[in-house]
C-alpha positions as CSV (number, residue, x, y, z in Angstrom):
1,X,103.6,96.5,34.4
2,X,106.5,94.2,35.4
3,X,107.6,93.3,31.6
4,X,109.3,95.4,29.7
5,X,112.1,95.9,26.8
6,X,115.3,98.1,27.2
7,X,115.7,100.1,24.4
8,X,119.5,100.2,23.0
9,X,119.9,103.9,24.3
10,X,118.9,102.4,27.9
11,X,115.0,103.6,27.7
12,X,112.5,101.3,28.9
13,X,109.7,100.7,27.2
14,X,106.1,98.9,27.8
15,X,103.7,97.5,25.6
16,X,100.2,98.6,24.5
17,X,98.8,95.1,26.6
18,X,100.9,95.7,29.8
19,X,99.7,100.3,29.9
20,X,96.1,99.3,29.3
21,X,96.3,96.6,31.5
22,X,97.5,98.8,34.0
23,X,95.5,101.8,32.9
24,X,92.0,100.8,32.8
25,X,92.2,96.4,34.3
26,X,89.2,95.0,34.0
27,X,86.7,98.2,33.4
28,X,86.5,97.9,30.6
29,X,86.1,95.4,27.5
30,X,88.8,96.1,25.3
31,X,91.3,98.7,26.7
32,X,93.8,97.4,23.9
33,X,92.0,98.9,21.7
34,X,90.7,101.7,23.8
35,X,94.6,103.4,24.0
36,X,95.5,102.9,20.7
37,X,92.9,104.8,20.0
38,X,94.4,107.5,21.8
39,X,97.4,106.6,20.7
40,X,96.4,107.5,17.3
41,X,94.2,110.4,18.0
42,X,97.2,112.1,19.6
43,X,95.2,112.3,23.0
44,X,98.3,110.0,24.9
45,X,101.8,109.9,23.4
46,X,104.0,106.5,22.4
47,X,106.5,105.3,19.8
48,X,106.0,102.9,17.1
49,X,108.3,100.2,16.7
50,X,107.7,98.2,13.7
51,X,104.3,97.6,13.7
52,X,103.6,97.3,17.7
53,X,103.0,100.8,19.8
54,X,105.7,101.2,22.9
55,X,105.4,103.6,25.7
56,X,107.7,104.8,27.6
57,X,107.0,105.7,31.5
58,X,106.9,109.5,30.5
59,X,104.2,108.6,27.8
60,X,102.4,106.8,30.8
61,X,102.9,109.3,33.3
62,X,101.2,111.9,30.6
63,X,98.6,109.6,29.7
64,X,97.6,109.6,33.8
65,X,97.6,113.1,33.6
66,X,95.5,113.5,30.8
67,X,93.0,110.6,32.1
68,X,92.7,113.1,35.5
69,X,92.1,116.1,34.1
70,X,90.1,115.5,30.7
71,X,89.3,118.9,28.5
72,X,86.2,120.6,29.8
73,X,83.7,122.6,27.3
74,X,84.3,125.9,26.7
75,X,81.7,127.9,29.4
76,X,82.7,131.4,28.4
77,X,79.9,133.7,27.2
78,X,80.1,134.8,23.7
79,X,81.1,138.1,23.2
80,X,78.9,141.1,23.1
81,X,75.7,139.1,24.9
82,X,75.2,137.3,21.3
83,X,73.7,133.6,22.0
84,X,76.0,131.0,21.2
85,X,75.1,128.4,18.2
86,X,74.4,125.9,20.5
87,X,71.5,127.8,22.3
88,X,70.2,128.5,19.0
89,X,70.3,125.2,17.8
90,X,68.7,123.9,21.3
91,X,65.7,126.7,20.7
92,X,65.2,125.7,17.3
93,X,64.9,122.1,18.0
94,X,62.6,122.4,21.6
């Protein structure tokens, strides 16, 4: 990321192009569209100026930190020894 804007309170900012460029290269087909998707889902967070998404290197830093630890299903048994839906739903399929 070696382009950026200055914001006027002295924050740097990148664009959506330059983080997924930076973020994903060339793994994948459109990482453009790939974080602002995130953006929008509120996985990774980022500004909108006008109609363009900015990050700042926080937002980056937390999107990297996200990306390395993503959310893992819940493993817990349910309480009381009762099957969880998904069992039931696997039994009632098989």
């Amino acid at each position: 990321m070696t382009t950026h804007e200055t914001a006027p309170g002295g924050l740097k900012t990148f664009s959506v192009a330059e983080v997924a460029q930076a973020l994903a290269g060339d793994s994948m087909r459109d990482p453009q569209r790939w974080l602002t998707r995130q953006i929008t889902s509120g996985r990774f967070t980022a500004r909108k100026v006008g109609r363009s998404w900015r990050m700042t290197q926080a937002d980056v830093d937390h999107a990297l930190a996200v990306m390395a630890n993503p959310d893992r299903p819940n493993t817990e048994p349910s309480p009381a020894g009762q099957p969880s839906v998904g069992s039931l739903r696997r039994r009632r399929i098989a």
